[in-house]
DOKOLMI-864540 format. One record per residue (C-alpha): residue number from 1; residue in three letters; y, x, z. Coordinates in steps of 0.2 Angstrom, whole numbers, plus 5000, padded with zeros to 4 digits. Each point is the difference from the previous one (the first is absolute). Last residue first. Example, Ala and Ser with C-alpha at 12.3 -4.5 7.8 and 13.67 -1.06 7.14 Angstrom:
bagu_lumse_yy_xx_zz
2_SER_4995_5068_5036
1_ALA_4983_4994_5003
end
This chain:
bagu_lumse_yy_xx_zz
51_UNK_5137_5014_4826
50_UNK_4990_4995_5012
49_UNK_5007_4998_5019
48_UNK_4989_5005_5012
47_UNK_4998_4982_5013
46_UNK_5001_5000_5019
45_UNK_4994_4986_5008
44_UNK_4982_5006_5002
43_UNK_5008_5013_5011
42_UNK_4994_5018_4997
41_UNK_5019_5004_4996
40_UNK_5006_4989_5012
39_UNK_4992_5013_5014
38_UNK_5006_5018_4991
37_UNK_5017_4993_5000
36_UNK_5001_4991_5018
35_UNK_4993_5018_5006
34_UNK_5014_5012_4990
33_UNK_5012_4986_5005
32_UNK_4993_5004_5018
31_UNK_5001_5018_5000
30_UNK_5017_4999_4994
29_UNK_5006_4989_5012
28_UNK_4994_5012_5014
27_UNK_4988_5004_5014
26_UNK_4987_4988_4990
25_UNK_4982_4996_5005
24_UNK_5001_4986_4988
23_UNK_4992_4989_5011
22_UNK_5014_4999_5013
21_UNK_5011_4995_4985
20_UNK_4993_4988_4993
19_UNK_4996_4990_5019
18_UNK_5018_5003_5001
17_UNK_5007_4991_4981
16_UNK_4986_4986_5006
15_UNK_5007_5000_5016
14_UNK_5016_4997_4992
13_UNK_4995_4989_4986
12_UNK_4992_4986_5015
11_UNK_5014_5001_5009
10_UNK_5012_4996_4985
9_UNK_4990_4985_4995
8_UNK_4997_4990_5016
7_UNK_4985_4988_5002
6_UNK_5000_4984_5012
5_UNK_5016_4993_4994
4_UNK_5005_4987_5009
3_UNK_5001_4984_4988
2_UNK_5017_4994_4998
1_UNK_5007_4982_5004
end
């Protein structure tokens, strides 16, 4: 009755969360909120806010 599902969610965010991590270089979590920081900001996601 249900579909097997061929792609799954949670490991997908994980090895995204590791492959993140493993990039950053980071010994630490404040190493790698420094690098997750300086990367959004050169996103073309991210917006400045106008005031």
């Amino acid at each position: 009755m249900f579909k097997e599902k061929s792609f799954d969610a949670i490991k997908f965010k994980r090895k995204l969360q590791e492959n993140s991590w493993k990039n950053s270089g980071a010994k630490n979590l404040s190493e790698y909120v420094r690098y997750v920081n300086r990367n959004a900001t050169k996103s073309k996601l991210h917006r400045k806010y106008k005031n």
